[in-house]
N, C-alpha and C positions, 0 to 999 in steps of 0.2 A: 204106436211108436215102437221103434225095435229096443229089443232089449240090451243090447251094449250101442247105444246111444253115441257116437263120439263127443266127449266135451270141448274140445281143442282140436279140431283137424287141421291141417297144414293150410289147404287149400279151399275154405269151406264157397267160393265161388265156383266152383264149377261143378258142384254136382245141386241135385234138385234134393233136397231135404223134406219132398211133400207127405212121402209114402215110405215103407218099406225096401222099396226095388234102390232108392240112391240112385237113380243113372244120371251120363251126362248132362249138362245143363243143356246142352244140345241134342240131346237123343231121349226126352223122357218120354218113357212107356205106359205111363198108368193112363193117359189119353184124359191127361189133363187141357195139355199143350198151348196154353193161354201163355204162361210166365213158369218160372222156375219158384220155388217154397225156397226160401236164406234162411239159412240156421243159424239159431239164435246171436251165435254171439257176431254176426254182419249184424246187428238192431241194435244188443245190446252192448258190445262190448264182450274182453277177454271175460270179467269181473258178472257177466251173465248165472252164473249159477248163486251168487249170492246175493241176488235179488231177489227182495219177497215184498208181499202183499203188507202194509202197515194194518195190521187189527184196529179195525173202529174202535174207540172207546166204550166202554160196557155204559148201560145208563143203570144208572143207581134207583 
């Protein structure tokens, strides 16, 4: 994943979020070309980054 990551982009449907390259949702280059990758927050929500894993309870 790239390193400044956008957390909020305007538009996050039109580009492919698969790889590094970002291109259009219609022009992707990694030669995936099945579907476009949604970034996170199309799944989860604006509220995606403060989502976390609930830690199992320890057993005693």
């Amino acid at each position: 994943m790239a390193k400044k990551f956008p957390t909020h982009p305007k538009h996050p449907e039109r580009i492919c979020w698969g790889c590094d390259k970002y291109c259009a949702a219609t022009d992707m280059a990694c030669g995936n070309g099945s579907e476009r990758t949604a970034h996170p927050i199309e799944w989860f929500g604006d509220d995606w980054l403060d989502w976390q894993r609930e830690a199992p309870d320890a057993a005693s």
